[in-house]
C-alpha positions in Angstrom: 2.7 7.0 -30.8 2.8 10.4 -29.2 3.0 10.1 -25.6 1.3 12.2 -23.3 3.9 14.4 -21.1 3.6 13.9 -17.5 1.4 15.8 -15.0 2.7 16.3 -11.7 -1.3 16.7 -10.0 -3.1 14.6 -12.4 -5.4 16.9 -13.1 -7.1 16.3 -16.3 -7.3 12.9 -14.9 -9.3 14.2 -12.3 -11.7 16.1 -14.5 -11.9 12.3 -16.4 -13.0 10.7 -13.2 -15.4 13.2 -11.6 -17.0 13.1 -15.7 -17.1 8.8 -15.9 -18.2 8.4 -12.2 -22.0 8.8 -12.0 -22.9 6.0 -9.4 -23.4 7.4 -5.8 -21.3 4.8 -4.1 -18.3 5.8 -6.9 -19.1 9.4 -6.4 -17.8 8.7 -2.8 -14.7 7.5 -4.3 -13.9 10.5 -6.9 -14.7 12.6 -3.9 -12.0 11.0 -2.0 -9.5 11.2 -4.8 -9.9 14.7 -6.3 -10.7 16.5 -3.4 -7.5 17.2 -0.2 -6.5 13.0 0.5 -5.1 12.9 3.7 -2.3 10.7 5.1 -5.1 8.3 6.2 -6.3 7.9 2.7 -3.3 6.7 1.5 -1.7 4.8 4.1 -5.4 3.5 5.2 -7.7 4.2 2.5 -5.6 4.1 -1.2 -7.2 0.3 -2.0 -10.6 1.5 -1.3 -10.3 4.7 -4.2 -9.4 2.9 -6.7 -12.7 1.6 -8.9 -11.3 0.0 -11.5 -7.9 -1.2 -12.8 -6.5 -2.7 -16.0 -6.0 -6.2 -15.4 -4.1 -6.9 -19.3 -0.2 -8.1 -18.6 2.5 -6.3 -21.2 5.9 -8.0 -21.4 9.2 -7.1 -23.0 11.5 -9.9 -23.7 10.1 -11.6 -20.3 7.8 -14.7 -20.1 5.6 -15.4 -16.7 6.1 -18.8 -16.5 3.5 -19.5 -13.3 1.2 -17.8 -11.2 0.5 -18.6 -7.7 -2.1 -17.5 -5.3 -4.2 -15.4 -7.8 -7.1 -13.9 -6.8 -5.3 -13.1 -3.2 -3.4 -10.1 -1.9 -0.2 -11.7 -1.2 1.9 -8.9 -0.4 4.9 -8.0 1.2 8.7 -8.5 1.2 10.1 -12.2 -0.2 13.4 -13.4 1.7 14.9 -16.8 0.5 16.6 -19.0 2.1 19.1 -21.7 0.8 19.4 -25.0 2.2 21.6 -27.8 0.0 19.9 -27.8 -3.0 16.7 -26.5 -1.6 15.3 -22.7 -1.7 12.7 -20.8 0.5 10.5 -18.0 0.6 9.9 -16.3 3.4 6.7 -14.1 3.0 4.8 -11.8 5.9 1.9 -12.1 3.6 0.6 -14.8 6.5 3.2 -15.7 8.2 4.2 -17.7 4.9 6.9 -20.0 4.4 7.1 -21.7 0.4 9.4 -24.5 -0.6 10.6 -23.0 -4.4 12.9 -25.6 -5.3 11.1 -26.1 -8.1 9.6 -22.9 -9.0 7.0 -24.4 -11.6 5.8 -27.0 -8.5 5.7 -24.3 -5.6 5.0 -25.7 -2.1 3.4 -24.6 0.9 5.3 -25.3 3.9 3.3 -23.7 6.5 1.1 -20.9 6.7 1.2 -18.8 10.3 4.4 -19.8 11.0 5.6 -16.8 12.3 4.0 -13.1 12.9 5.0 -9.5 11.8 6.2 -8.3 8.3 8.9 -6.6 6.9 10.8 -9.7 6.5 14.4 -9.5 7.1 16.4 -13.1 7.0 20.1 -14.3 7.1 22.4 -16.8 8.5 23.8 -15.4 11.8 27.8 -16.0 11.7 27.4 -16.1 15.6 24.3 -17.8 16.7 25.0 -20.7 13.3 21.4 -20.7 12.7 19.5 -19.0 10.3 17.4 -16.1 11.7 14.2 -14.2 10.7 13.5 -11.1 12.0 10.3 -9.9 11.8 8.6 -6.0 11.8 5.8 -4.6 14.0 4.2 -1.1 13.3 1.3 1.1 14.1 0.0 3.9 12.5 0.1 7.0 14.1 -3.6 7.0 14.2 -3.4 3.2 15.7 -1.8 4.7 19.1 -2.2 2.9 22.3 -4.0 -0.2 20.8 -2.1 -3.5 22.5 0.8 -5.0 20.4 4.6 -5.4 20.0 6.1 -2.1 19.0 9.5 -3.6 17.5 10.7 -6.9 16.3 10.6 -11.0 16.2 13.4 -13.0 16.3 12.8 -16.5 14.9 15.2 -20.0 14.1 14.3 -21.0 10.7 17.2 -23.5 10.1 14.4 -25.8 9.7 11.6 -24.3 7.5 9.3 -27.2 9.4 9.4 -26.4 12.8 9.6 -22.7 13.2 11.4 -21.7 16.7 10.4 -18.3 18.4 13.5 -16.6 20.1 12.4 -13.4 21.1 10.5 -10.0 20.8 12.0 -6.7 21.0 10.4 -3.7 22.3 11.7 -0.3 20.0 10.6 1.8 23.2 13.3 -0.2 24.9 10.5 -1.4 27.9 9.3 -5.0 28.4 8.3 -6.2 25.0 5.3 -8.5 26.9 3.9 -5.2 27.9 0.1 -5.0 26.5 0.5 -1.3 25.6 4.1 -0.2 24.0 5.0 3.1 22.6 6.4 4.7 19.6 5.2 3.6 16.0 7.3 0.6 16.3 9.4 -0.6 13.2 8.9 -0.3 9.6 11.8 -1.2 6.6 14.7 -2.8 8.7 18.3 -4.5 7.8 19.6 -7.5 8.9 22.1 -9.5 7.1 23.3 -11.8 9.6 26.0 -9.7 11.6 26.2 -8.4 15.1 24.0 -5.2 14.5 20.5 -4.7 13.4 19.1 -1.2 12.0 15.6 -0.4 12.6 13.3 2.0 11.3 11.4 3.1 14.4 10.1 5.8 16.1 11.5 5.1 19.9 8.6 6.0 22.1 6.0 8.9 22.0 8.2 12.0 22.3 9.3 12.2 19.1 6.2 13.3 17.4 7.3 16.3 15.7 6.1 15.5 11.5 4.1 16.8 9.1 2.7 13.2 8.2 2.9 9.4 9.9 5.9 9.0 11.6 8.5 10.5 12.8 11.4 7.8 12.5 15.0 7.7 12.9 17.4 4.5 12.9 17.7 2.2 16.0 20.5 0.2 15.9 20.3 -3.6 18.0 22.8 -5.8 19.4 21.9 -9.2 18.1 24.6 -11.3 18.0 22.6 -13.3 20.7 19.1 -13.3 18.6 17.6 -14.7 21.6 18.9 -11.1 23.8 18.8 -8.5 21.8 20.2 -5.2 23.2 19.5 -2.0 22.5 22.8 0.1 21.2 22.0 3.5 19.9 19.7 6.1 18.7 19.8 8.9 15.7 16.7 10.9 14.6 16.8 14.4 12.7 17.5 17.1 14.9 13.2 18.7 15.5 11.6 14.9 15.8 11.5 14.9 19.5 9.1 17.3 21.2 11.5 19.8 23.5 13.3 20.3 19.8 10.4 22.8 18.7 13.0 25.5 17.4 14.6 22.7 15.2 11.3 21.4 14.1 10.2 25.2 13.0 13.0 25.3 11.3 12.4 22.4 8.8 11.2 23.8 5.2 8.4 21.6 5.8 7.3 22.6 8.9 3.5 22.9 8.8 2.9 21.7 5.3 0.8 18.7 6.8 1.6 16.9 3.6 5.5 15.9 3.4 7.2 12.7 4.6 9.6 13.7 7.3 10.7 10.7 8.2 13.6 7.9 7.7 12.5 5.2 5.2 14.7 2.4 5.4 16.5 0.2 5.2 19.2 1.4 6.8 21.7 -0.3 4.2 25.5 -1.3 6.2 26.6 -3.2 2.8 30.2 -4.3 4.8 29.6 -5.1 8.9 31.0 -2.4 10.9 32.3 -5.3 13.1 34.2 -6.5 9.8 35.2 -3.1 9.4 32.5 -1.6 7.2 31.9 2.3 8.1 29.3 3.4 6.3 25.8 3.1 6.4 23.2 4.5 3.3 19.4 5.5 3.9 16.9 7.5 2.5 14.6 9.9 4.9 11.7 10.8 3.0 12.0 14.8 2.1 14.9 15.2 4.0 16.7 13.1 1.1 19.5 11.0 0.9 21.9 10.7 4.0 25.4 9.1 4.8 26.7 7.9 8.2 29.8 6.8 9.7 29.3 4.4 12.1 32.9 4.1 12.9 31.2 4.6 16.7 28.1 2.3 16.8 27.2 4.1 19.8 27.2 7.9 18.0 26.1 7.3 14.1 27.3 10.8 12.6 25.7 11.6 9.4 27.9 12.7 7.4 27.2 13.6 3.8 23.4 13.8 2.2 21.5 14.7 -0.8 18.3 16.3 -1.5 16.5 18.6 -3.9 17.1 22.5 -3.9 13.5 22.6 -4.4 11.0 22.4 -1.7 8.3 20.4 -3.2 5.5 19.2 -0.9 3.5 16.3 -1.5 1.5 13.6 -0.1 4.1 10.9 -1.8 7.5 10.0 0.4 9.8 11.7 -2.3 13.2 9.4 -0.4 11.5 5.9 -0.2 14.4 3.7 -0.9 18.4 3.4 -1.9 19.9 0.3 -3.7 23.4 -0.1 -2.7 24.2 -2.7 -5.3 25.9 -1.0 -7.4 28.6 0.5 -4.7 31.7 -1.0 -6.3 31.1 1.6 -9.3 30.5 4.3 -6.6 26.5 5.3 -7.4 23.2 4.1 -5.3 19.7 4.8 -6.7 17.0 6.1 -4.6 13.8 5.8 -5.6 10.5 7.5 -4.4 6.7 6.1 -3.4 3.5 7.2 -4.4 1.1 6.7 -1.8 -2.3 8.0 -3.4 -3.3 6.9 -6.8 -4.2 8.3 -10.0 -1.2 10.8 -9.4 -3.6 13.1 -7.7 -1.4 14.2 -4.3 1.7 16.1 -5.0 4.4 16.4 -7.5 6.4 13.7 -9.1 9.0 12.5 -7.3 12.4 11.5 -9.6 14.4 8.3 -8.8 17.9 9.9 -8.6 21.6 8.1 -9.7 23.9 9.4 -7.2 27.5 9.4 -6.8 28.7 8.4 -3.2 32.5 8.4 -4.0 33.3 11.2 -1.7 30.8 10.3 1.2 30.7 13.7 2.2 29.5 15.3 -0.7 27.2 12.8 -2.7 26.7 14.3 -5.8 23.6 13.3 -8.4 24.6 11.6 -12.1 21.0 11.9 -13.3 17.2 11.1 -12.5 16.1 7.5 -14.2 13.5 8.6 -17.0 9.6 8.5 -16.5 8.1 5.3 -17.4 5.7 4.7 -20.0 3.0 2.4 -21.0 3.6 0.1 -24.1 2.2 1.3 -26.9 -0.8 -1.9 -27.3 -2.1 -0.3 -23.1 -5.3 1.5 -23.7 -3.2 4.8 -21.9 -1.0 7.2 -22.7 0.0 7.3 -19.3 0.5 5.5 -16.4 -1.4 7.9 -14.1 -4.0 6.7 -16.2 -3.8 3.2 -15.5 -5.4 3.7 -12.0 -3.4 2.9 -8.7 -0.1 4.3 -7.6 2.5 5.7 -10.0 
């Protein structure tokens, strides 16, 4: 079958919508969707525009062998955690903790167990206890509302009895403070080391972005997860609010519409304190970055990768890196579409990149569009609905 080549604005699927959509209520919706989203539509808003999905389920040489928890929105990161023969996942969909032993007789250890999301969890080397560490987060339209702005430290070692150890304040003030500031943290990485690497915005004076936040990587002492310590702080040079000739200097500066933030994780795939170096992120449309770390106190980016072309859209075009394949000397980064219906901004490639000389990491190839199987009733997958 002849596939339909991609279109970076969706438009003749707008044209589709605003033609099908006669009710008043889903009026509302093609309003929202064809006419200028804003980052509250699709960081707030993107379940609400989307009227209809295709709810068939294509496989290629998989089988789904069980479904849990249908009918809920039980999203999120998974973390597992082995114990002698048994495995656990470790949800922020709740607060959830699942015994997966057996993964066609799933159990529910507890529910509410702990709070935040962005689940990061490993067994700490120093502590001898495995530790969750848990994400809080505003939106920059949620400022000054009361909460944690930072991260949860739990002992998990027994999945049964839950034990908090501590909060963590990304502003660096008294995390029991009612009202904390910055955006607190987002995608972080733990594996179990001495160091922790959030993706946070510090406190309210960097607020120099085109769209939601303007975060850099905080790096945490943890090798006490019941004292964490704050270590250092690097954000692109413009994010704080005295930098307004380095902000006016970004190609984005103005466009209301790019991602000028990091996006973590902040990958550190060997511990410095083991004598790793390197650390890999991504940094929405200021692409791909490499930093020594060789001084945990000064991270020094040193090599990065981005597009020649300045293409502004409402997606985050450097969402991700996957590091595991480092021993061949390539990560992939990959992008996020945050409206659906591919109506907000150009499409965004998932990039192979070569990282053998950090300084100069070099692109192999973009990984090919997807497309639909040939039984979906679409050519496309912009046409499937949601976010592509």
């Amino acid at each position: 079958m002849m596939r339909a080549q991609h279109r970076p604005l969706g438009l003749r699927l707008k044209k589709k919508l605003c033609f099908l959509v006669m009710a008043a209520v889903l009026g509302i919706v093609c309003a929202s969707v064809t006419g200028n989203p804003t980052y509250e539509d699709a960081v707030l808003g993107h379940y609400r525009l989307v009227s209809e999905l295709d709810r068939n389920q294509y496989a290629d040489n998989v089988s789904l062998l069980h479904h849990y928890f249908e009918g809920e929105r039980f999203g999120g990161k998974l973390q597992m955690m082995s114990i002698g023969e048994r495995r656990y996942f470790f949800s922020g969909s709740q607060g959830t903790v699942l015994d997966v032993t057996d993964p066609m007789n799933v159990a529910v250890i507890s529910r509410g167990a702990f709070e935040g999301g962005q689940v990061a969890l490993a067994y700490s080397r120093s502590a001898k206890k495995w530790i969750l560490m848990t994400g809080a987060q505003v939106q920059t339209t949620e400022r000054g509302i009361p909460g944690l702005r930072g991260v949860r430290f739990y002992d998990v070692s027994d999945p049964g009895n839950i034990v908090h150890l501590a909060n963590y304040s990304t502003d660096r003030g008294d995390p029991s403070r009612a009202v904390q500031q910055g955006s607190g943290s987002h995608r972080n990485y733990y594996d179990g080391g001495k160091y922790a690497y959030l993706d946070s915005q510090m406190d309210d004076s960097y607020t120099n972005m085109e769209t939601g936040r303007a975060n850099g990587v905080q790096i945490i002492d943890v090798e006490d997860p019941s004292n964490p310590k704050f270590v250092s702080y690097w954000w692109v040079p413009g994010m704080h609010v005295e930098e307004a000739e380095e902000y006016a200097e970004w190609r984005e500066y103005g466009d209301n519409v790019s991602s000028t933030s990091q996006h973590g994780p902040f990958y550190v795939p060997e511990r410095v304190e083991d004598g790793g170096r390197y650390g890999y992120s991504t940094w929405g449309s200021f692409g791909f970055k490499i930093f020594d770390l060789t001084d945990i106190r000064n991270p020094k980016p040193v090599g990065e990768w981005r597009p020649d072309t300045y293409r502004p859209g409402l997606h985050i075009e450097f969402h991700g890196t996957n590091v595991a394949f480092l021993d061949q000397d390539f990560v992939i980064t990959n992008p996020e579409a945050l409206m659906p219906h591919c109506v907000a901004g150009p499409w965004y490639e998932s990039w192979v990149i070569d990282v053998s000389d950090k300084s100069n990491p070099k692109v192999l190839a973009p990984l090919p569009v997807p497309m639909p199987p040939v039984e979906a009733p679409y050519e496309h997958f912009c046409d499937k609905r949601g976010r592509f």
